[in-house]
N, C-alpha and C positions, 0 to 999 in steps of 0.2 A: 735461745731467743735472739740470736746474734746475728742469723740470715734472713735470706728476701720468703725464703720459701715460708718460714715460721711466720715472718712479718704476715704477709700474703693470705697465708693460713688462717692469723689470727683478725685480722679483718673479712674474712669471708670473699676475698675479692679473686681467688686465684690468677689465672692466666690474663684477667683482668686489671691487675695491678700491675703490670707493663705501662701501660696508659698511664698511670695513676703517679708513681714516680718516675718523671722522665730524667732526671738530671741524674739521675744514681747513678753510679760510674762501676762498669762491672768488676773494675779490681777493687772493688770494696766487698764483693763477695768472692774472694778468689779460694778460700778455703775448701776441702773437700766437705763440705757439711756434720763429719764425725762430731759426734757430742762431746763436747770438753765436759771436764768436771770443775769447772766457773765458766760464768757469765763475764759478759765485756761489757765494762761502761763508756765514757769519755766524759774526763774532769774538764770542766769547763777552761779552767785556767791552760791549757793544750792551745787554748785560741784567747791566749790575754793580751797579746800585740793587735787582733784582730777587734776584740773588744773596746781598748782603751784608745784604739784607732777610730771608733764610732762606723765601724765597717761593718760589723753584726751588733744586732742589739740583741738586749739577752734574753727578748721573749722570742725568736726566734732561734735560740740555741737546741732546744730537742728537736724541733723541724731539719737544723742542718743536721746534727747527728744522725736521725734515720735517714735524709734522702741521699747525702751528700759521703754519708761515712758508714753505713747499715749498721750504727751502734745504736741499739733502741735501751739505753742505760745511760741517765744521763749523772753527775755527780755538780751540783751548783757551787758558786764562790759568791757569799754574798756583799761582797764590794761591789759585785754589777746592778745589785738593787738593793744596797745598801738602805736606802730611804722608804722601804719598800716591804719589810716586814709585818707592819701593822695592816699596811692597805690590802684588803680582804677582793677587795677588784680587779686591782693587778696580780693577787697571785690567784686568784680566777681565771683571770686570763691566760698564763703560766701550764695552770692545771689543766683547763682544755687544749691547749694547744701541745698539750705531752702528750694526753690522750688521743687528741683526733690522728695523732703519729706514730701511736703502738708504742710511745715510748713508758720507759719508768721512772720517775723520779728516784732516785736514788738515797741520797746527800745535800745536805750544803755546808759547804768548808766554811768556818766563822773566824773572820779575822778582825783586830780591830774595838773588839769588845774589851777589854780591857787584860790584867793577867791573873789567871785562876788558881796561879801559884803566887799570888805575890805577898811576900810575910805580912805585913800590912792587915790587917782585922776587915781596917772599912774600906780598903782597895780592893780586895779581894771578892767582897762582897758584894759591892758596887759592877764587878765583873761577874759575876756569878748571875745577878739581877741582868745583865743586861744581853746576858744570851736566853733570857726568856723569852722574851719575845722570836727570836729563831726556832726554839722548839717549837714555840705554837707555830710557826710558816710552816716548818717541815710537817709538821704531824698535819697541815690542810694539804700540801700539795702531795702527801702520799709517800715520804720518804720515809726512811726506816731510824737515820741519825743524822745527828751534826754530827760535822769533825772539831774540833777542841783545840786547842794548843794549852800544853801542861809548862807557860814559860811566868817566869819572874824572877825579881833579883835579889840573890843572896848568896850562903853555904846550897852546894847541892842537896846539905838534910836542910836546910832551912827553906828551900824551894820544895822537898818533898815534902817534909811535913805540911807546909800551906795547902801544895796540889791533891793531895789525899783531902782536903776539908773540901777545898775547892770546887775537884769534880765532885765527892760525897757528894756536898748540898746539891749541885746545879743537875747530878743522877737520879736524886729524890726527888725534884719537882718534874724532869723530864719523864720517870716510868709512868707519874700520872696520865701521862699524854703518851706513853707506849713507842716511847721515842729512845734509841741507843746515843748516849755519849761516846764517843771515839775521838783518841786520842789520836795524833801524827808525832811519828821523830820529827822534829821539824825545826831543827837547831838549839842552840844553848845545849844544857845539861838534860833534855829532851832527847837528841842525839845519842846518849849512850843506853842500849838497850839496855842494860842491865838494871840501871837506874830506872828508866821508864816502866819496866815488866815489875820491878819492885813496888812503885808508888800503885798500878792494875792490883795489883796482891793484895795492896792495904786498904785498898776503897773497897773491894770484894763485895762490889754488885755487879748483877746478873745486868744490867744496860749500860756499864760504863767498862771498854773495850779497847781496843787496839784497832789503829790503820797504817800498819806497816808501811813505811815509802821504801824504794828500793837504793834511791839515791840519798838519803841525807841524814845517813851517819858519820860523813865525815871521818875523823880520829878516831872510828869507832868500827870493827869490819862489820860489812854489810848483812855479808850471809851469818853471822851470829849477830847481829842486831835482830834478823828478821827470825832466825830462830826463837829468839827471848819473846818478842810479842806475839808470834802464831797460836800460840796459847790462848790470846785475848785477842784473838783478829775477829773483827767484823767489818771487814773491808780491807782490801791490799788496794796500795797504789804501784802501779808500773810505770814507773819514772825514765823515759827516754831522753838520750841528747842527740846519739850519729851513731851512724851505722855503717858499718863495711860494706865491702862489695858483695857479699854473700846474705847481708839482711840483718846481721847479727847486730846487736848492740855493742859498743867499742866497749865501754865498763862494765857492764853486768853482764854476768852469765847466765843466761834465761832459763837455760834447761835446767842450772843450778838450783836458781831461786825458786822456780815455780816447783820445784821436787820438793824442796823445802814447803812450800804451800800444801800443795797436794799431804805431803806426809804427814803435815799437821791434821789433817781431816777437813780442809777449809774445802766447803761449797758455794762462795756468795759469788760478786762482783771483785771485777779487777778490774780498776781503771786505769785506763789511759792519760798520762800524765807528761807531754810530750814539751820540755821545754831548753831544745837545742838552735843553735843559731846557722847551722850548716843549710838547713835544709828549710823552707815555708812551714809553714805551720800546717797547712794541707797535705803535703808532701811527708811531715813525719808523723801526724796522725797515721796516715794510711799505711807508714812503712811499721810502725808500730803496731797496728791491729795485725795485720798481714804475719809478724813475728809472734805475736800471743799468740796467736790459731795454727802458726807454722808449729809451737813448743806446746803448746796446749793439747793439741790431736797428738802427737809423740809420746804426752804423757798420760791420757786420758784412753 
């Protein structure tokens, strides 16, 4: 679903659809069209200098993604309409404007909401409650999950034991709404796969999962980070910063990591998660998709 031809397709517009998106820039479909075995998203936060800059607003983020980037997958951060969960209007608006673009909703990253590890009884819970209202946004605009943060302060078991109650509850009101919890390494004791694939073990529901980042195990190696959670992956994130002269990523090994994907058995989305300072934010979007599809068709 990641080319013009599919897009094209899927709108009924064929040869037609030249007219239709003129600004699409052909090196966003530079790929030979071979079928990967995933899909391409683009995480919103790839464009949070551009955001917080008031340069895109975030009801036009799936419109730039298909015309601007041919990612018809989009993954939200709900800090850009943070105030905006309840309002049934705006994310109406949201939801046609993904659709009139062939796009998917994905995701929305939840930050903010309080912590779902935190030993605390009534903190805990109080964070638990207040990613409710995000399940119900997702489950209107057509996504599949939130992403979670499994953080709070204490002993590693004292933030596990919490985060196992934590997601539990907030997995049991979300399968009502048919909606996956997913979890990110995403700093603290988060960061060590090992830890994180353990507390996935204890919850042991079938909606509360893994979103592997490629970047942020820190102290912890990567490619056995993302081993521990492919088990529980219901979304990778493809964490970019620079890249060589040849296309590569300077820290991660793509062919590595995506083997690592693939061998899991994973078929969903990979997003693109591009947040380096070398290069625009346009510029390593595209250098990034362009690198998925270069390792992706190789493995696929």
């Amino acid at each position: 679903m990641n080319n013009r031809r599919e897009f094209l397709k899927q709108l009924g517009m064929g040869a037609l659809g030249l007219s239709v998106l003129p600004n699409l820039p052909l090196e966003a479909f530079a790929s030979s069209g071979k079928k990967m075995f995933f899909d391409i998203s683009l995480a919103q936060w790839s464009l949070h200098k551009t955001l917080f800059a008031k340069e895109l607003d975030n009801l036009d983020f799936a419109e730039t993604a298909a015309k601007k980037y041919g990612i018809f997958g989009v993954e939200y951060v709900n800090q850009f309409f943070k105030d905006k969960a309840n309002d049934k209007t705006y994310l109406q608006e949201m939801l046609k404007r993904s659709k009139d673009n062939g796009v998917k909703n994905v995701l929305i990253m939840i930050d903010g909401e309080g912590n779902l590890g935190a030993p605390d009884d009534s903190e805990r819970k109080k964070a638990v409650e207040n990613h409710y209202k995000w399940v119900e946004a997702a489950k209107f605009l057509g996504c599949h999950a939130i992403r979670v943060n499994a953080a709070g302060k204490g002993t590693p078991e004292e933030v596990k034991a919490a985060a196992v109650d934590g997601l539990g509850s907030l997995s049991e009101f979300a399968s009502k709404h048919k909606i996956n919890v997913i979890v990110e390494n995403h700093g603290g004791v988060s960061s060590d796969g090992q830890w994180l694939s353990s507390v996935l073990k204890e919850v042991s529901k079938k909606n509360c999962g893994s979103l592997p980042d490629f970047g942020n195990f820190y102290e912890y190696d990567r490619y056995q980070g993302v081993t521990d959670l492919m088990p529980f992956a219901k979304g990778v994130s493809a964490k970019t910063h620079d890249f060589d002269d040849e296309g590569n990523d300077t820290v991660v090994d793509y062919l590595r990591m995506l083997k690592i994907v693939k061998d899991a058995g994973y078929k969903g989305y990979v997003g693109i998660e591009y947040e380096g300072d070398n290069l625009s934010e346009e510029e390593g979007i595209k250098k990034s998709k362009i690198l998925l599809e270069k390792v992706g068709e190789k493995l696929s």
